[in-house]
C-alpha positions as CSV (number, residue, x, y, z in Angstrom):
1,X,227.9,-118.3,-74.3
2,X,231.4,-120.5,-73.3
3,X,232.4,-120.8,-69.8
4,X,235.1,-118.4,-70.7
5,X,232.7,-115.4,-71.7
6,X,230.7,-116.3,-69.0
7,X,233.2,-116.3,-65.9
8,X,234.2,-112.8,-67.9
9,X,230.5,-111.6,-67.3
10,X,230.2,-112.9,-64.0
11,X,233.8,-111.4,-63.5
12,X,232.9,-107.7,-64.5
13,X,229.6,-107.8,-62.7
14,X,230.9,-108.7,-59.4
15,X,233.5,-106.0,-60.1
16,X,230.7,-103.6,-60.9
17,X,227.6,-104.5,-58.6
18,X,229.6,-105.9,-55.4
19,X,233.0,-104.3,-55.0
20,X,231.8,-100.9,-56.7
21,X,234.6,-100.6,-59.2
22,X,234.1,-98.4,-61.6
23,X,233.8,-99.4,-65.6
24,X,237.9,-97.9,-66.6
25,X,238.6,-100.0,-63.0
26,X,237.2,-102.9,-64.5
27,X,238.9,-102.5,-67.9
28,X,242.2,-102.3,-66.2
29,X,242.1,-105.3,-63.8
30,X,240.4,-107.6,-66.9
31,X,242.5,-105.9,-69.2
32,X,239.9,-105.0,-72.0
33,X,238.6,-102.0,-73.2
34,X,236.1,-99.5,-71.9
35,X,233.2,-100.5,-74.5
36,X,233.9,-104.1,-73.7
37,X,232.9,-103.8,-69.8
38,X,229.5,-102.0,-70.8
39,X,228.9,-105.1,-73.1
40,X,229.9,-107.8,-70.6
41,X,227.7,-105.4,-68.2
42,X,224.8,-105.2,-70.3
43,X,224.9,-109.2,-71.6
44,X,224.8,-109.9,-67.6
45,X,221.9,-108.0,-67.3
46,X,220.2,-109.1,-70.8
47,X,221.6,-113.4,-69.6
48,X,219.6,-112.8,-65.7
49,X,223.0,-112.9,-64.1
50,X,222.1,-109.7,-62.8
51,X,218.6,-109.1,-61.8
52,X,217.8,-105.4,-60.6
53,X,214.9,-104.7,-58.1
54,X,214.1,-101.2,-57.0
55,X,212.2,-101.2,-53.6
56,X,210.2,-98.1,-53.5
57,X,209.5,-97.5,-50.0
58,X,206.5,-95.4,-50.2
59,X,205.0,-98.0,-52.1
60,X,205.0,-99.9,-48.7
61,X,203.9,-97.8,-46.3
62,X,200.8,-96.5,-48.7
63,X,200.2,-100.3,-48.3
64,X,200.2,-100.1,-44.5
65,X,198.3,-97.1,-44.1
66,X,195.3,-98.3,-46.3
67,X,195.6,-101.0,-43.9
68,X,195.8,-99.6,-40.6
69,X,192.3,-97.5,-41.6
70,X,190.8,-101.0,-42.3
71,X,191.9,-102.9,-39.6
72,X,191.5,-100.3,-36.6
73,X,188.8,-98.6,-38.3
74,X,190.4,-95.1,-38.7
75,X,189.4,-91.7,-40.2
76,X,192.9,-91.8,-41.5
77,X,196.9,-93.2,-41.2
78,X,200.4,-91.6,-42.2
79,X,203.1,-94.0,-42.2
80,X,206.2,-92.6,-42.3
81,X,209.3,-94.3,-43.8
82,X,212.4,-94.4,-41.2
83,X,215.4,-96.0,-42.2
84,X,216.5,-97.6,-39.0
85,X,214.5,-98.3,-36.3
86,X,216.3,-96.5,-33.3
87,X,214.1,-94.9,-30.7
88,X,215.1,-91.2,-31.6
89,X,215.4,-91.5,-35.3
90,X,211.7,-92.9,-35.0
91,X,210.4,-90.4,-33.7
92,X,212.3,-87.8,-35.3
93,X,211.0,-88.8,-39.1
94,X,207.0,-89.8,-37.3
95,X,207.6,-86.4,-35.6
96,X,207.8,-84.3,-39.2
97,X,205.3,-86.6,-40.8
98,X,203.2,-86.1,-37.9
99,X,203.5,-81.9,-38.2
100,X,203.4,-82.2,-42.1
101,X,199.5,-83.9,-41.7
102,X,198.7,-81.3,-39.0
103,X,200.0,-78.3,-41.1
104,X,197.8,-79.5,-44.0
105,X,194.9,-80.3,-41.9
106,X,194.5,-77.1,-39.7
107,X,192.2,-74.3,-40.7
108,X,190.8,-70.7,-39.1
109,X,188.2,-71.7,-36.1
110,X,190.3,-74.7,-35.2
111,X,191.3,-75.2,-31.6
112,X,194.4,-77.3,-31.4
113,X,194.6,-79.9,-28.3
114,X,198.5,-80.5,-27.7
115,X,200.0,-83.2,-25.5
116,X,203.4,-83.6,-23.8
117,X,206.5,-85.5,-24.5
118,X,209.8,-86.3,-26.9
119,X,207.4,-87.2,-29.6
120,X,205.4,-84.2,-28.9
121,X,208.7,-82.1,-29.0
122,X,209.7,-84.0,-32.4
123,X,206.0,-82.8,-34.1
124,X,206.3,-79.1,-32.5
125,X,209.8,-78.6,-33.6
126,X,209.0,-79.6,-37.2
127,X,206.0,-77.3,-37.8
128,X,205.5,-74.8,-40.7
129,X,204.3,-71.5,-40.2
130,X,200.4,-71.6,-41.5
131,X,199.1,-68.4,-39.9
132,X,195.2,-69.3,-38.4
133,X,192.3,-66.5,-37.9
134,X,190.0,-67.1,-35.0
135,X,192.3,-70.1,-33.4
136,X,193.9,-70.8,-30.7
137,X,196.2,-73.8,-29.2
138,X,195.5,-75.3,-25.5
139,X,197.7,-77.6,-23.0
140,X,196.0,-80.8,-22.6
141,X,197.4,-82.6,-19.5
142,X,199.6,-81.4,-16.7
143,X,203.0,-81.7,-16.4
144,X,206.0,-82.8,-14.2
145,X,207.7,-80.4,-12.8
146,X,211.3,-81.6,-13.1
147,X,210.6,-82.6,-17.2
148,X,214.0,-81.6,-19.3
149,X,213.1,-78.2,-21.2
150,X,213.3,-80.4,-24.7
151,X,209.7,-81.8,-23.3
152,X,208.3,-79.3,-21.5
153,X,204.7,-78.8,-21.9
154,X,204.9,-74.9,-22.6
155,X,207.6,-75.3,-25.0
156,X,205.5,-77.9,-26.7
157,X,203.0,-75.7,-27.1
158,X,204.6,-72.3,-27.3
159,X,206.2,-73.5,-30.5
160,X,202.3,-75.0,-31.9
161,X,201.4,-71.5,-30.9
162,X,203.9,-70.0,-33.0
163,X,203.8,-72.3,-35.9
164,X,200.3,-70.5,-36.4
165,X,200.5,-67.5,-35.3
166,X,197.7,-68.0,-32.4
167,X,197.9,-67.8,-28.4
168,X,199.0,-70.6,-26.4
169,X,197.1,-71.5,-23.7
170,X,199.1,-73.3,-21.0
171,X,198.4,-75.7,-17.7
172,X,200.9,-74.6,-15.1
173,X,199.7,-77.8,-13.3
174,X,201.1,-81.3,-11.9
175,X,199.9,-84.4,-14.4
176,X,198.9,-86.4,-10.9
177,X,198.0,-84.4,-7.9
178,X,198.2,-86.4,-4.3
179,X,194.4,-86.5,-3.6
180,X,191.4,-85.6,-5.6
181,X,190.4,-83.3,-3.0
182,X,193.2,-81.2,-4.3
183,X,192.7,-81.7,-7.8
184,X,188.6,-80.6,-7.2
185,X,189.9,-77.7,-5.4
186,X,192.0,-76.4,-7.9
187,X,189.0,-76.8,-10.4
188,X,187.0,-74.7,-8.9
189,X,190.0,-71.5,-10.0
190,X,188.0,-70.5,-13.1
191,X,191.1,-69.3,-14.5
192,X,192.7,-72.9,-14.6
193,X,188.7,-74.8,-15.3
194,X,188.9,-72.3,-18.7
195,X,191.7,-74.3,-20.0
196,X,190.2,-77.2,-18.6
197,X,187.0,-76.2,-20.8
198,X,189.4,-75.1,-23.8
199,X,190.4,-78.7,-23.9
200,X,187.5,-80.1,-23.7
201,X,185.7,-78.1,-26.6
202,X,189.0,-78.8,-29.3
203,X,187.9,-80.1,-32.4
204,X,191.8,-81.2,-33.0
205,X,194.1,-83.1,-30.2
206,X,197.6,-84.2,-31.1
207,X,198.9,-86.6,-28.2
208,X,201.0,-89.8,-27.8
209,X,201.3,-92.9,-26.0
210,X,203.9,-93.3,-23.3
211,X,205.2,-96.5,-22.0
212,X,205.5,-97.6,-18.7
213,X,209.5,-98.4,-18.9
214,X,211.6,-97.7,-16.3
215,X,213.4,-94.1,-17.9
216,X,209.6,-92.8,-18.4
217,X,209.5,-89.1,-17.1
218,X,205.9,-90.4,-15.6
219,X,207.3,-93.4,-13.9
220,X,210.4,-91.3,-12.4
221,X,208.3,-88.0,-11.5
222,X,207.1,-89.6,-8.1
223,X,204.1,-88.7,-8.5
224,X,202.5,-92.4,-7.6
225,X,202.8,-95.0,-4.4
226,X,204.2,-97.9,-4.6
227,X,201.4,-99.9,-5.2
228,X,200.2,-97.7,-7.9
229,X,203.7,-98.0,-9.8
230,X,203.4,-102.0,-9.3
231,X,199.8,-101.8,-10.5
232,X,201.4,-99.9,-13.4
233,X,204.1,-102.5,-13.9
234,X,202.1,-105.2,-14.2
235,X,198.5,-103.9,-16.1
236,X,199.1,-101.0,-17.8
237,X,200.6,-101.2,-21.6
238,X,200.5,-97.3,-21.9
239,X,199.6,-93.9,-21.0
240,X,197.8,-90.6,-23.1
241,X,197.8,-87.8,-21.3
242,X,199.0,-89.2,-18.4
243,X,196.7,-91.8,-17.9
244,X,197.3,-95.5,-17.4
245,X,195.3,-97.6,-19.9
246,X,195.8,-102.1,-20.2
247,X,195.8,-104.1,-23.5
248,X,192.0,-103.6,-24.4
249,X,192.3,-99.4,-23.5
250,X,190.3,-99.6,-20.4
251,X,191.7,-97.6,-17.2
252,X,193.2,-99.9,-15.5
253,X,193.9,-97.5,-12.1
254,X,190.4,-96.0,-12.0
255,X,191.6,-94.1,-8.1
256,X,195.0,-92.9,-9.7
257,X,192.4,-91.7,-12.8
258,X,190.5,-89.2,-10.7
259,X,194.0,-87.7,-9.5
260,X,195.2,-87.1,-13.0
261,X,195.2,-83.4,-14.0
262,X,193.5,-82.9,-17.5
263,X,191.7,-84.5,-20.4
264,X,189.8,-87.4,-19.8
265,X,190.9,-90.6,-22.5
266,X,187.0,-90.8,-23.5
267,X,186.7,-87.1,-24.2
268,X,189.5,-87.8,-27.2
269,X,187.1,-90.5,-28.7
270,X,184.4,-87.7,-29.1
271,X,187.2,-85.0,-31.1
272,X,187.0,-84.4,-34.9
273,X,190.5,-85.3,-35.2
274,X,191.9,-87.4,-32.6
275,X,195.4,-87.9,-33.2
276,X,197.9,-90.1,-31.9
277,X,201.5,-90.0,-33.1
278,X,203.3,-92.9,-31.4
279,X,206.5,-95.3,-33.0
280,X,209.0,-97.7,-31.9
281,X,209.5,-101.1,-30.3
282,X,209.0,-99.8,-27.0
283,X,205.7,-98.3,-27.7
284,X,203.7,-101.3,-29.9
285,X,201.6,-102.6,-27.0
286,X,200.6,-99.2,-25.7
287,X,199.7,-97.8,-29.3
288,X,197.4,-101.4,-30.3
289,X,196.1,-100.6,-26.6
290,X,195.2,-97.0,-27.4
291,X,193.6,-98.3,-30.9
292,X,191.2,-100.7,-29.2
293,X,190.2,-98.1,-26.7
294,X,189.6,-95.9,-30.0
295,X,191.2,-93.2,-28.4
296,X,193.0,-91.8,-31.6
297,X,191.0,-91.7,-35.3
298,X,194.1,-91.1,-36.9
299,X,197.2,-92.9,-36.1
300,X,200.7,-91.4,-37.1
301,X,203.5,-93.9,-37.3
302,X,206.6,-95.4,-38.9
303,X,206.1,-98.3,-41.1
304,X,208.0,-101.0,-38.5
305,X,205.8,-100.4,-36.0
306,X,202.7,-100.2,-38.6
307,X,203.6,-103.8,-39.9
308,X,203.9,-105.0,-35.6
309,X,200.5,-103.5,-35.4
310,X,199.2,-105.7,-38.0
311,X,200.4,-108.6,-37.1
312,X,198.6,-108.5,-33.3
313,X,195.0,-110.5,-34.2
314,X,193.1,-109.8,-31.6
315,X,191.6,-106.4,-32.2
């Protein structure tokens, strides 16, 4: 081609591709005719002045999930795609991807373990209606008592309880009691140590990972000294079900442990389906930390987070 059909080419292409003029637009401001932009249009294509890529984004995360299961050694991994990376879109899209696995994966004789929090919230809100025979769905931790109703543990779940048409079960009980005299004391009600039990004996637990910033409900609920909240500060990397965990999943507050109300982090390794549904910048460390405690088997997430996760070596 001559320079002068090619700065036409480049001409209608920029026209077309960058400034999103329309083909008659284009006519009009090079003062040709229809046909001719579609040539000029298709030559740029047909010369590699314009090159057009498609990214398909669920060819990515099917990448990251089949690598998540090898590198953390998972039963399985959902990866959902989120489009920007802002705490509450995160875990609104890992929310439904989350309760879109779970719907799929439930069956009669299952007994649902459901933990507490915004992400929690994200997953019950987003549940079909799957009606289950011979099921039921249990509280897994306490609570705080002065949570906003959008993460209240009963709501939470209430609505998994109404997804499948199967009683809830709830734990009308603080997350971290002031002594473990008290906490033993109240396990010996055998109306509160049969939902204790219920949890204990679920083949399914759906939970997240907190972190320890300084707007988590946990951290702001009083519930812990001063000591304790600097221990916290300084060791911990994340929380499940209330409890404090560092970078390799060990306990790291073993006293503050025996105070917290509910399921105990090694009882999740032991579950059929174990899992943990955790995004965000915020919430990398505690969900590699959960991962090398093997506290979840399955691992729901966005595909941001997913490709952080990867990059950490040390697993």
């Amino acid at each position: 081609m001559d320079n002068d059909k090619i700065r036409k080419v480049v001409e209608a292409a920029k026209l077309y591709y960058q400034m999103d003029y329309s083909q008659n637009q284009i006519a009009d401001a090079l003062g040709v005719s229809r046909p001719t932009v579609s040539r000029l249009l298709q030559q740029a294509k047909a010369e590699g002045i314009v090159t057009i890529e498609i990214k398909d984004p669920t060819e990515d995360v099917e990448v990251l999930r089949f690598m998540l299961k090898e590198r953390f050694h998972l039963k399985n991994a959902v990866v959902a795609f989120t489009p920007t990376y802002e705490e509450a879109v995160v875990k609104k899209y890992i929310g439904q991807a989350a309760a879109s696995y779970i719907v799929d994966l439930v069956k009669d004789g299952d007994t649902i373990g459901a933990s507490w929090g915004s992400t929690m919230y994200q997953v019950a809100l987003h549940l079909k209606t799957k009606s289950l025979n011979n099921s039921l769905v249990v509280q897994l931790n306490g609570g705080v008592s002065d949570a906003d109703v959008q993460i209240s543990p009963s709501e939470i779940v209430h609505l998994f309880g109404r997804a499948f048409n199967v009683t809830p079960y709830f734990m009308y009980l603080p997350a971290i009691v002031d002594h473990i005299l008290v906490k033993q004391a109240m396990l010996t009600d055998r109306h509160i140590r049969r939902v204790m039990d219920m949890g204990y004996q679920a083949n399914i637990a759906v939970f997240t990972a907190g972190s320890p910033t300084p707007d988590s409900v946990l951290i702001n609920s009083n519930y812990m000294r001063d000591d304790e909240l600097e221990t916290i500060k300084t060791k911990a990397v994340g929380d499940i079900c209330s409890r404090y965990y560092d970078e390799k999943g060990e306990i790291c507050l073993p006293s503050l442990n025996e105070r917290t109300v509910g399921i105990e982090l090694n009882e999740l390794r032991a579950k059929e389906h174990s899992i943990l549904v955790a995004g965000g910048a915020s919430k990398v460390n505690a969900i590699y930390g959960a991962l090398r405690g093997k506290y979840g088997n399955t691992l729901v997430t966005d595909q941001i987070t997913a490709k952080a996760l990867l990059k950490k070596t040390d697993v």
